[in-house]
Structure formats: C-alpha cells, structure tokens
C-alpha positions in Angstrom: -66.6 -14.8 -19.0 -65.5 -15.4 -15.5 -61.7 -15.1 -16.8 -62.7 -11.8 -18.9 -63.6 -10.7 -15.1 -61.0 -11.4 -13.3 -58.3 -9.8 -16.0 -60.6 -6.8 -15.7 -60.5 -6.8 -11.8 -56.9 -7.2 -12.1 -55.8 -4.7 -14.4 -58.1 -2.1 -12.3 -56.4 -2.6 -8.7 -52.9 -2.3 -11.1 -54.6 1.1 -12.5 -55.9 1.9 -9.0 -51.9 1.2 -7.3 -50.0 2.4 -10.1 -52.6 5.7 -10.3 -52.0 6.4 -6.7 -48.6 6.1 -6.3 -48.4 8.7 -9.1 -50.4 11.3 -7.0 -48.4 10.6 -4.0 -45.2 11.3 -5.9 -46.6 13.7 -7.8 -47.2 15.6 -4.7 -44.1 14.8 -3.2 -41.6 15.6 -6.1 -43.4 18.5 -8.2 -45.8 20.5 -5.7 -43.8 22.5 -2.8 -45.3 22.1 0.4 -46.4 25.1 2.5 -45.0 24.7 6.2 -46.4 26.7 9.1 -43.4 29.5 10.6 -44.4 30.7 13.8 -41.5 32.7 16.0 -41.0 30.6 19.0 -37.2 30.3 20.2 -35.6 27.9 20.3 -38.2 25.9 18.0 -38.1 29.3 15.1 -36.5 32.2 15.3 -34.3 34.1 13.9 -30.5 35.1 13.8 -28.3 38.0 13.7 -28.6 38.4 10.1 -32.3 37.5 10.1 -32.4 34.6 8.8 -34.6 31.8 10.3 -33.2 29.1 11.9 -33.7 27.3 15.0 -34.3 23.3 15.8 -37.6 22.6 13.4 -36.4 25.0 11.1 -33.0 22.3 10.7 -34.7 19.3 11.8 -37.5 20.3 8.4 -34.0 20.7 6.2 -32.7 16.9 7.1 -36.2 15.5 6.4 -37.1 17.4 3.0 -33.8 17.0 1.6 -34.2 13.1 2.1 -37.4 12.6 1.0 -36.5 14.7 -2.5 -39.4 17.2 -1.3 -39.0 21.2 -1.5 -40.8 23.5 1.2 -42.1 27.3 1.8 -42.4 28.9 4.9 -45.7 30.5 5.4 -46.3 32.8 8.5 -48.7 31.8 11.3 -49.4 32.6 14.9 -49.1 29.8 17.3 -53.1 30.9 18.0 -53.9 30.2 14.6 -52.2 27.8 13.4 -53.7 25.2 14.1 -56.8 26.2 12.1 -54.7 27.6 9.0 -53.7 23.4 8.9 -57.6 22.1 9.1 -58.6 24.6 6.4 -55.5 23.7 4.3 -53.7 26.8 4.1 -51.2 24.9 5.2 -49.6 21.5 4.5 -47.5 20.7 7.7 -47.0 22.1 11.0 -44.3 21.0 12.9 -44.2 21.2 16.9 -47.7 20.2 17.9 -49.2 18.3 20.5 -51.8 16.2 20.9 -55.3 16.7 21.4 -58.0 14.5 20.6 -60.6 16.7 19.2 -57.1 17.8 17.0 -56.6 14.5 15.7 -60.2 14.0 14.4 -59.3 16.6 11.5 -55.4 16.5 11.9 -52.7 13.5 10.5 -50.3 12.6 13.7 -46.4 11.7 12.7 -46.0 8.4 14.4 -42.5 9.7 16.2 -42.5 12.9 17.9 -39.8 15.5 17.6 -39.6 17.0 20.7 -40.1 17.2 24.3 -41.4 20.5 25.4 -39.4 21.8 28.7 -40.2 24.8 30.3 -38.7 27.0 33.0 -40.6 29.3 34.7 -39.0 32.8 35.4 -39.6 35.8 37.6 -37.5 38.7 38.5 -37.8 38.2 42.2 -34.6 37.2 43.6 -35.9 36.0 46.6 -38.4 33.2 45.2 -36.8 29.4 45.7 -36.7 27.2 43.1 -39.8 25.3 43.9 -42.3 27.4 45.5 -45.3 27.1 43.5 -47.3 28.6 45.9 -45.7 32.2 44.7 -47.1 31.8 41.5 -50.8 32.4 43.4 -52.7 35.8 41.8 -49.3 36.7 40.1 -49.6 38.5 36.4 -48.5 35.6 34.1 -47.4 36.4 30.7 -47.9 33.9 27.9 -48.1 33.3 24.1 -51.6 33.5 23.2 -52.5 30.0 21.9 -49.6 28.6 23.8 -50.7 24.8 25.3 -48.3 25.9 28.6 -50.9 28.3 29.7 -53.7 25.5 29.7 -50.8 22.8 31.4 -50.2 25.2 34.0 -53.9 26.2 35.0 -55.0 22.9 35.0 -51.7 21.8 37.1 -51.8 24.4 39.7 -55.7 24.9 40.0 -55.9 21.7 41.9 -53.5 23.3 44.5 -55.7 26.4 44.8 -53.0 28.6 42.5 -54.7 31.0 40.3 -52.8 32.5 38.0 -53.6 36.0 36.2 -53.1 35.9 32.7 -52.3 37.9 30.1 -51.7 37.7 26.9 -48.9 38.2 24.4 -48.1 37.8 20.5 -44.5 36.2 21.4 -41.9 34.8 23.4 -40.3 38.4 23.2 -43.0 39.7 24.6 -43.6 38.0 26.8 -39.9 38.5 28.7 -40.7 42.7 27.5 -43.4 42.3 29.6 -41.6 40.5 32.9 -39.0 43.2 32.2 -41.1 46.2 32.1 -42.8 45.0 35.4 -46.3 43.8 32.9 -45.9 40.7 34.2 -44.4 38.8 38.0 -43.5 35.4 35.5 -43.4 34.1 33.1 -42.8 30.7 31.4 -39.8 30.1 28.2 -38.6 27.2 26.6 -35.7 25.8 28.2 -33.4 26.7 25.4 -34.6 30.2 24.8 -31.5 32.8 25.1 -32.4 34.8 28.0 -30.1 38.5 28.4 -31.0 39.4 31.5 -30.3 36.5 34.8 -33.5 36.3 35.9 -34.5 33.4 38.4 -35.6 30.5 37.7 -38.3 28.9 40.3 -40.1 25.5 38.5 -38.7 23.4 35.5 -42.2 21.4 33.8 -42.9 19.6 30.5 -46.1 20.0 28.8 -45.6 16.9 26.8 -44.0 15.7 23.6 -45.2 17.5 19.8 -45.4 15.9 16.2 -45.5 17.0 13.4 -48.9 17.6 11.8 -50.6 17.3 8.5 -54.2 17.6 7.3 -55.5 14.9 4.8 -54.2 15.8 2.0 -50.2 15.8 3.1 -51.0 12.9 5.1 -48.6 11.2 3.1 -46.1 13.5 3.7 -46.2 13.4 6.9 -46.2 8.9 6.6 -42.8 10.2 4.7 -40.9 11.6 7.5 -41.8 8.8 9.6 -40.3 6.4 7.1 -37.4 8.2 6.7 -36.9 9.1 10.6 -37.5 5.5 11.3 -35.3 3.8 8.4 -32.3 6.5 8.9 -32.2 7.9 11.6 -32.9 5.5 14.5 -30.0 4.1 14.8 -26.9 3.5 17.4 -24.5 4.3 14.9 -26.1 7.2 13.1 -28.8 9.5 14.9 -28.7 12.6 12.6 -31.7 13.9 14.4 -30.6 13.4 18.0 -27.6 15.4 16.9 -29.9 18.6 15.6 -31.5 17.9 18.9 -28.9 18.2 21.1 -27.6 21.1 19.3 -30.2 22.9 20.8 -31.4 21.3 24.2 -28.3 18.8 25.4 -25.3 21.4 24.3 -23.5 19.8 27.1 -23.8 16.4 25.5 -22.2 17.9 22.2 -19.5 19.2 24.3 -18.9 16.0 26.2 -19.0 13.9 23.0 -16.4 16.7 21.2 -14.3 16.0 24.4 -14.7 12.2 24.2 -14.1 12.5 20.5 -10.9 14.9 21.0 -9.4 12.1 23.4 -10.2 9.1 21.2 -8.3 11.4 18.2 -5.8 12.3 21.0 -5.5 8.4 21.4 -5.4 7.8 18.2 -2.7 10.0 17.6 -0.3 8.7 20.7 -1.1 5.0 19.4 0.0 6.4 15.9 3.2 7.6 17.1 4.1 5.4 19.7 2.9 2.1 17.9 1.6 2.3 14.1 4.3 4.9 13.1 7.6 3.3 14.4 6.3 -0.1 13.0 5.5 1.4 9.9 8.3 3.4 9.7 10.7 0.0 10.5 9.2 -1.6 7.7 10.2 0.9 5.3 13.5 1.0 6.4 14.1 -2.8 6.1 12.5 -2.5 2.9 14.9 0.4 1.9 18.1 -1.2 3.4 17.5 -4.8 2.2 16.8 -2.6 -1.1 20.4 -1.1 -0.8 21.7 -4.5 -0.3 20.2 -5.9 -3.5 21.8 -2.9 -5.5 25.2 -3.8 -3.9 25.0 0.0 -2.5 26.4 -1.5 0.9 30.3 -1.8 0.6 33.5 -2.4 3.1 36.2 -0.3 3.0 39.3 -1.7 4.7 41.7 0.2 6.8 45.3 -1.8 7.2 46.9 -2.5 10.1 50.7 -2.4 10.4 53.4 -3.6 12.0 55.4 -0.8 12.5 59.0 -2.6 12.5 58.8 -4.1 9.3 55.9 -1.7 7.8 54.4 -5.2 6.8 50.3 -5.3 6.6 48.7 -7.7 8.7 45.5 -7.1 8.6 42.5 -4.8 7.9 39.7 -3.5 10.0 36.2 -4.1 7.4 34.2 -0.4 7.9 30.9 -0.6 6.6 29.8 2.2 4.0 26.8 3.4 1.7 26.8 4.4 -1.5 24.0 7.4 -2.3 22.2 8.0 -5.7 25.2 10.6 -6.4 27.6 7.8 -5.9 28.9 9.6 -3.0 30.4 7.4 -0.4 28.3 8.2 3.4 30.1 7.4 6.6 28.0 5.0 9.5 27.1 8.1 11.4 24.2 8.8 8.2 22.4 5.0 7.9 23.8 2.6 11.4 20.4 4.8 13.1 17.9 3.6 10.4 19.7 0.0 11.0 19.6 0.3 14.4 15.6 1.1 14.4 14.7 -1.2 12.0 16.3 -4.5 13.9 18.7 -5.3 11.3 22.1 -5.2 13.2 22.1 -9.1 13.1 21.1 -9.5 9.1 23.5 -6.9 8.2 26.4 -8.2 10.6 25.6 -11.5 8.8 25.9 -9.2 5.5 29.6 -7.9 6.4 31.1 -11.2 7.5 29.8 -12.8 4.3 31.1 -9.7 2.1 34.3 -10.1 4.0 35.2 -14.0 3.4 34.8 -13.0 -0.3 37.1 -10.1 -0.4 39.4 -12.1 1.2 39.8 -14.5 -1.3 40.3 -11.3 -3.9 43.0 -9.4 -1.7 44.7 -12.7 -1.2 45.2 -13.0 -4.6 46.8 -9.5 -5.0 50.5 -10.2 -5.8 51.6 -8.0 -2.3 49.6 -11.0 -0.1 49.8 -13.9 -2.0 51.4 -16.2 0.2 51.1 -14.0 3.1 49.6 -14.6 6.2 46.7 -11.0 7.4 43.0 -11.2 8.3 40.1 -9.3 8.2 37.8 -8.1 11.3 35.0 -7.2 11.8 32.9 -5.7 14.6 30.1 -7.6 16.5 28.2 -6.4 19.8 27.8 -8.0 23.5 24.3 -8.7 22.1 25.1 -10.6 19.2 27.5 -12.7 20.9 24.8 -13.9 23.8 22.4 -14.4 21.0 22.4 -18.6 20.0 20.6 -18.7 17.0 23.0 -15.3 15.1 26.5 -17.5 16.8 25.1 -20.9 15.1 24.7 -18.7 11.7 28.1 -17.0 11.5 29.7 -20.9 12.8 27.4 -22.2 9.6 29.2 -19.4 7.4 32.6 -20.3 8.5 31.6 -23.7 7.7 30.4 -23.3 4.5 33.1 -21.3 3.3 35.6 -22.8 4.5 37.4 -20.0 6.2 41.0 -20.3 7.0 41.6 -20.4 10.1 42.8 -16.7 12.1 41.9 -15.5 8.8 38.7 -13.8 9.8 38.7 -11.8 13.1 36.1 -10.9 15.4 36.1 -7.6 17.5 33.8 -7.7 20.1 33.3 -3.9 21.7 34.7 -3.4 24.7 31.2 -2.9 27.0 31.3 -6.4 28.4 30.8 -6.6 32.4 33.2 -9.3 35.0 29.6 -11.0 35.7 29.3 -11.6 31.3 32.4 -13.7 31.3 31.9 -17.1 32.1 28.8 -17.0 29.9 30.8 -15.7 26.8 34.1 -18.1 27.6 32.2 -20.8 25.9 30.6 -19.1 23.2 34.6 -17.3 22.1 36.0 -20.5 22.6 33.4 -22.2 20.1 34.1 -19.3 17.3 37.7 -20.3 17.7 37.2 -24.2 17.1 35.5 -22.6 14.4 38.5 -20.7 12.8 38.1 -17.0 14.0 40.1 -14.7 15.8 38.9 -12.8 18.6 39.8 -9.6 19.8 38.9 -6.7 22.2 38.2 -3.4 20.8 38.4 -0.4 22.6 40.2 -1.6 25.6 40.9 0.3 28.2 37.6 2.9 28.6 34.7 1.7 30.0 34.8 -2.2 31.6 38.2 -2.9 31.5 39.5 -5.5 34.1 42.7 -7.0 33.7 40.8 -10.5 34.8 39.0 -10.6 31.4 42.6 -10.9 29.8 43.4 -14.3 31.6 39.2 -15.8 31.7 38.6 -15.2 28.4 41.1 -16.0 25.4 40.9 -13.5 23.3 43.8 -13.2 21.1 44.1 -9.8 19.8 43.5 -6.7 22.4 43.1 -3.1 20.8 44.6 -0.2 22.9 41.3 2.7 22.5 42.3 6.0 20.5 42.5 8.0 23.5 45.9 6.9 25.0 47.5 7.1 21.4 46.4 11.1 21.7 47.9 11.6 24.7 51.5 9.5 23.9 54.2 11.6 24.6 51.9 14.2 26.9 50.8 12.4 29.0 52.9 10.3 31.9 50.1 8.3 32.4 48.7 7.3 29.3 52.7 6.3 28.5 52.8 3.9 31.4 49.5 2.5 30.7 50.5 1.9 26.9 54.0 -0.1 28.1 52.1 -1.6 31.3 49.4 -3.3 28.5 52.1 -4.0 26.2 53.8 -5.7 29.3 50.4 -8.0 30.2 49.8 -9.2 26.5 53.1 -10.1 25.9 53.4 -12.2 29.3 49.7 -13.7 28.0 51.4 -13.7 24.7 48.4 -11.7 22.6 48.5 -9.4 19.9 48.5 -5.7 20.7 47.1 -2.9 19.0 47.4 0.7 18.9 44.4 1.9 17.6 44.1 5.8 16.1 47.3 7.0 15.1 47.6 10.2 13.1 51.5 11.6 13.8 54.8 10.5 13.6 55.9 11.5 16.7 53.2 8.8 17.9 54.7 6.4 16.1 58.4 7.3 17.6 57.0 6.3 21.2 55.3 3.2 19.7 58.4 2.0 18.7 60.5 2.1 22.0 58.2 0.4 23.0 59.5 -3.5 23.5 57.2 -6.3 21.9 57.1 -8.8 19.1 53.6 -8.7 18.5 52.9 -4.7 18.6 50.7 -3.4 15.7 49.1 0.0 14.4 46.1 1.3 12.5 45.3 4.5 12.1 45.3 7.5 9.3 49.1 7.5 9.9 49.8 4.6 7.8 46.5 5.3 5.8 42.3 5.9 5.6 39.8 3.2 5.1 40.0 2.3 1.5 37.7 0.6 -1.1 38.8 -2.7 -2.0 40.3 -1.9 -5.2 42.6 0.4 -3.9 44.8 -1.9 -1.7 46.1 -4.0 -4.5 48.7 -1.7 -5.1 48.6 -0.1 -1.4 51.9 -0.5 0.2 53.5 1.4 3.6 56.0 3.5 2.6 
C-alpha cells in the first residue's frame, strides 16, 4: 500500500513538472507576446521612414530572437502604461523603474537595462551649467507619467525650488513647448536628438529601469534574465553593451572602431613586414628546390680562349632555368626569388656539384680528352667568410675527387684591403684543396694592387668595361697592358672578360703575355652542355 503511494506521489510531481514546463513553452513558442510601445527617444521612436527603432526597440530584437519568442507592439502612454501591464493588456513593458507599491502586482527582471540620464535644457543663454536655483517658479515641461517629474520635485523641494509644471503627451512636445516659449525648461534623455543648441544647465539620473511583466509573463521575463546572464555578460562577448553604447556611449564605439582600425592596421604591417615575406620565402624554396628536383636548373658554359692558339681553356658555368615552355630564362628572371628566399649557399652548393659532373662528360669529348681546361664558378665575399658553406664545398672536392686546377673559383670583385688577411687563409685552404681561384671583375670597385701580392689568387679577370673602350680609349689601353704587365711579373693568369669585335681582339693580341686569355660573345655565347662537344674556335 505504502509503495502504491509513493508510485502515485511520484508519477504526480512528474505530471505536475512535465505539465508545467509544457505551459511555459507553450507560452513561449506558440502565443506572441504583446509589448508596451510608448514614443520616448532615444528608448522608442521612430526614423526617417517611420519605422520604430531606438535602444529597447533593438535591445527586445536580441532577447526574443534568443529565447525563440515572437512579439507585437501594442501602443501605450508612458501615463498608462503601467496599468495596461497590471490589467494584462499587456505582457511586458520594457524601461521601468522601480516602485514598491509597483512590484506588489508587477514581475521585476533581475538585471536592469538602463540607466536613465537626463539633461535639463532651457533656452536662456545666460544660465551656468549648475544653477539650480534658476529652475525656482520656472514653467517646466514634462511627459505626463514621466518618473523625472516626481525625481526632480522631490530633489529640488528640499532646496526651496518649486517648479511649475505642465504637462505634455511627449518628448516632442515637450521641446515644442520650450520652443514656442510654453515652457523656461525642460528635461530630455541624454541621447535624444535635439535640432536646435539649446543650453544645457544640470545633468541627473533618476535611476536604473527593468523590464516588467505581470504574473502571467513572469516567465518570460525569468527568460531574458537567463539569456542576458548566460550570453551576454561576458568580457569577450557583450551583445547588449554594444546596443547600448550605440545609443548612450557613441564615443566608445568610435574609440573601439579606432582601436579596432589600428589592431587591423597592425595586423596588416605585421603581415607584410613579417608573416608575408616568411611565407612568401617558403614558397619560393619550396618552388626552387621543386625546380631542382625536375632538373629545370641547368649550366650553360661559355669558353674561354686563348687567343694565340684559339685553344679552349676553360669555361665560365652560368646558371639557367628552364620554364614550362622549355624556354631557357636568363639570372636576371629567378637569382631575386633566390636571393629572398636564402638559398644563395644551397644553390651555389647545387652549381659546383653540377659542375664536377659535367666535367667528367666534357673531358671525355674527343676535343679535351687529354687536355688540360677547368670550369668556374662564381661565389660571393659572404660565402667565402662563411665556415660551415667553405667546410661543405672542401667536403665536395673531397668526395669527388676533383682534380686539382680543374674547378675554379671566382670570387666577385667587392672585397675591401681590411677583408684580406681574414680570406688569405680561407683561399689558401680551397687551394690545398684542389681549386683555382680567381678575381672577377677586377678593376671597378675595390681594386688595390696589394690584394694581388697578399692574397694568391691565380687567375685575375680584366671587367667588361676596359675591353669596350680598347682602341678608344688611351687610358683603358694602358691600364689593360699595365695589368698584363703586374700578373705576368706575379706570374697569374689574365683575362679579358667581354669581348664582342675583332678589332678588340687585334689590340689583345699586341699585347705581350704568355698567359693572356679571352671570353666573350666574340669566340661564342654560353652554351648548353651538349653543344660544346663539337664546339671548336674557328
């Protein structure tokens, strides 16, 4: 018996929960709720095209839309509003503050919505801001049913300030009124869009407003507060401090916009400068080292001649890239993305490597077998100072076994008197090691005759611009027989780089030395690797 009760007890609180939570949804999802509209800028009002709008107006569309509940405007005055929510004509109210003879029939939201600031205005130019005691017997114009009225009697009656007051049906008319002479002042929301500059004299707060329901959309109203307090109070994501400040704390809109334009502005400059070029480099390695794998990197070779004997002694390795098309692109279209990406020491590494093995092939051609040429290649200041990239290309020659003079190494001519007692060491290593060195360039930017005699390089290449002057110039003639004259007394190989003309090659050869060579497009272009096996100086 006493377990028949208890099942029975049971399954009635279950019907009693489950029954109620029905209603409450029930009410919530099927029946739309009837929401008091009175005209009271910036809280309702309405705009240009007459609709209504205004901060409860959004505040009510964030709220509703969250809690899955629909709503209808019905219209009320602010005097009788009040009672049009205790006699259920309407379901919530929004914007009302609190009075304890209100809350014995009325349902308080636990968080309130606003804070109700108030400026008072009057027309007189001469008031200063704070001088209460103006306000003494002046007309006062006010919304009838408007709390301010009652705030401001009962705050300026102690102080013996009487106010005379008259009533209006809005906000409107109440600034018709001040304008029209009706009224001395008046007192607006803070927010309200006044047209005319009238003068402000006091700034007040009559307190903070709810929203309101009446017993039966009590629930509704325990709904907003659930939803304002599980969404929207939070650091991170204040929907309705947003919709607040839309209206009351603009400037805190347009300080956050600012703020938010300079973090984006930040981002941006941090995108560029930082993120972007290290993105970018990675692509780049990732499409060279791409290139690489598809053997689209190649050396073409350009020869270098001795003019006496039109015998090849060696060839200058040019680095080239083939496209999709197969077309062969000069340095001046990829050395930039090589140069951005930080790849000048992998793909040096690349071109000495590629060079050791074509010159096992061209020595096997039946024009060199037998004969003794090398190949160069080009290396900068900052790969000769750098330790770890020497020790590789030494491990190379090592490894393959180079023969010795039979790789050369031309080192730009951009190297300063104070660089060369560091690099002495570091040329004279690579030569233990079985290459040549020579100077490219010489004769433009650093040259000093000193670096001839510190540092033993064994090849020195004449730059292309005295070979355009030969023959024009007076100068550029003495210069080419006064270097001729210094590497043959420190017994190194000269070269005359750039050489296009015959008549070039007329002065070269009055020109007394043993070891006096030539490349240039005279004698012939860089060419592919297949093509020198039956290249031959005519």
């Amino acid at each position: 018996m006493v377990k028949k009760i208890r099942k029975i007890l049971f399954l009635s609180i279950c019907f009693v929960i489950v029954f109620s939570k029905i209603n409450i949804f029930a009410y919530e999802n099927n029946k739309t709720i009837k929401v008091g509209l009175y005209l009271y800028e910036p809280y309702y009002y309405k705009d240009k095209n007459n609709n209504i709008t205004g901060y409860y107006n959004d505040l009510l569309n964030v709220l509703c839309k969250d809690s899955n509940i629909t709503y209808e405007y019905v219209n009320v005055s602010i005097d009788n509003a009040i009672e049009k929510l205790k006699n259920n004509e309407i379901d919530i109210l929004l914007g009302v503050h609190y009075g304890e003879d209100r809350a014995k029939k009325l349902f308080y939201s636990v968080n309130n919505i606003s804070l109700d600031d108030q400026s008072i205005y009057t027309k007189d130019k001469n008031v200063v801001y704070g001088d209460v005691n103006y306000l003494n017997g002046k007309k006062f114009a006010y919304v009838k049913g408007d709390i301010t009225a009652s705030w401001i009697n009962n705050a300026f009656g102690g102080q013996n300030i009487k106010l005379d007051l008259i009533e209006a049906k809005s906000l409107d008319e109440c600034v018709n009124m001040l304008e029209t002479g009706r009224a001395d002042v008046t007192s607006l929301p803070k927010s309200y869009s006044l047209k005319n500059n009238y003068n402000n004299i006091f700034n007040y707060s009559s307190g903070v407003a709810y929203i309101a329901g009446n017993e039966n959309s009590k629930d509704i109203v325990k709904k907003f507060d659930t939803i304002i307090n599980e969404k929207y109070k939070s650091k991170y994501y204040n929907k309705l401090l947003f919709i607040y400040h839309k209206y009351f704390r603009k400037e805190i809109i347009v300080t956050n916009s600012i703020s938010l334009f300079c973090v984006i502005l930040l981002v941006v400059f941090i995108s560029y400068r930082i993120i972007y070029p290290v993105i970018k480099k990675i692509i780049l390695r990732r499409k060279i080292r791409e290139n690489k794998e598809k053997n689209n990197f190649t050396l073409y070779y350009q020869p270098i001649v001795n003019p006496n004997n039109n015998e090849v002694v060696g060839f200058e390795s040019l680095l080239r890239l083939k496209d999709k098309n197969n077309k062969i692109l000069l340095p001046s279209c990829f050395l930039k993305d090589i140069e951005i990406s930080n790849m000048y020491f992998e793909m040096t590494l690349w071109v000495l490597e590629r060079a050791i093995h074509d010159y096992k092939i061209i020595s096997n051609y039946e024009y060199y077998k037998n004969k003794d040429f090398y190949i160069s290649i080009n290396l900068s200041f900052e790969e000769l100072e750098n330790e770890a990239f020497i020790n590789k290309i030494i491990d190379i020659a090592n490894k393959n076994k180079i023969k010795k003079g039979s790789i050369c190494i031309e080192i730009l001519e951009n190297i300063h008197f104070k660089d060369l007692e560091g690099i002495k060491s570091t040329i004279g290593i690579l030569k233990n090691n079985g290459y040549k060195i020579a100077i490219d360039d010489f004769g433009i930017e650093y040259a000093n005759l000193n670096m001839l005699e510190i540092v033993a390089f064994d090849i020195i290449k004449l730059d292309k611009y005295f070979a355009d002057n030969i023959a024009k110039s007076k100068i550029n003639n003495e210069v080419i027989k006064f270097m001729s004259n210094v590497t043959l007394l420190t017994n190194k190989y000269f070269i005359i780089e750039g050489v296009e003309e015959k008549y070039q090659i007329d002065e070269i050869k009055n020109i007394y030395h043993n070891n006096l060579y030539i490349q240039g497009y005279f004698y012939s272009k860089p060419l592919p690797i297949e093509e020198l096996e039956k290249f031959t100086v005519k």
